[in-house]
C-alpha angles and dihedrals in degrees: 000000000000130000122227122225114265110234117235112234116211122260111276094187097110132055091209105077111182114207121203105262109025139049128287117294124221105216109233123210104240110258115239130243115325115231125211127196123226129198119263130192095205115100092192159032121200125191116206120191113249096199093040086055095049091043091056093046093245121153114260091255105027105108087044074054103053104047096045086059091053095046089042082063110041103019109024096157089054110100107202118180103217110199123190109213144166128288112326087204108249113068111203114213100223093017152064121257106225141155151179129209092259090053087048085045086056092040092248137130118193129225119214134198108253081207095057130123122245092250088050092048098048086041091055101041094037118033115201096235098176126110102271097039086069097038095051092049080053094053103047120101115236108237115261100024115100124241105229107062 
């Protein structure tokens, strides 16, 4: 049997290698994956509780239900991709544990009425944050109070 020559390897101390004509090259680590980013025409995601759901007697698919009614009346251009999950962590005792991805950026999950109307539950899950929307809740008159005083 004959043993081959081991091959010497050169020397990876340091991370600064010369090569014979340019100057000397920093190693770099490979980089991981790359990630893209695609367009989307959803504007949401909404995470509704599973368990909460079932604890509350709700259909499977009542609340997806719901919300896609009331968005079907005052934003029908507005996609919005509605996910049951797991446990969201608090259970409530008399409401539905959901959440978006602005209530998750300000640490929040919010807890919605089973017996809501579609219009409450879009206006609750998804606040209309533009202009007119604001100037039109400072204009309106609370009920029971007159106008012209």
């Amino acid at each position: 049997m004959s043993q081959s020559p081991m091959r010497e390897s050169p020397k990876r101390d340091s991370p600064m290698r010369e090569t014979a004509d340019a100057a000397p090259r920093v190693d770099r680590p490979a980089s991981g994956p790359k990630v893209r980013a695609a367009k989307s025409k959803i504007a949401a995601v909404v995470l509704v509780c599973a368990k909460c759901q079932k604890r509350q007697g709700v259909a499977k698919r009542a609340v997806r239900d719901l919300i896609k009614r009331g968005l079907k009346r005052g934003h029908p251009k507005r996609k919005v991709r509605i996910v049951e999950t797991g446990c969201l962590g608090p259970c409530p005792k008399r409401a539905l544990a959901v959440a978006t991805g602005a209530s998750l950026a300000s640490g929040r999950i919010l807890l919605l009425d089973p017996a809501a109307t579609p219009d409450d539950a879009v206006a609750t899950i998804l606040p209309d944050f533009s202009p007119k929307a604001a100037l039109a809740r400072s204009l309106a008159i609370p009920a029971g109070r007159p106008s012209g005083a």
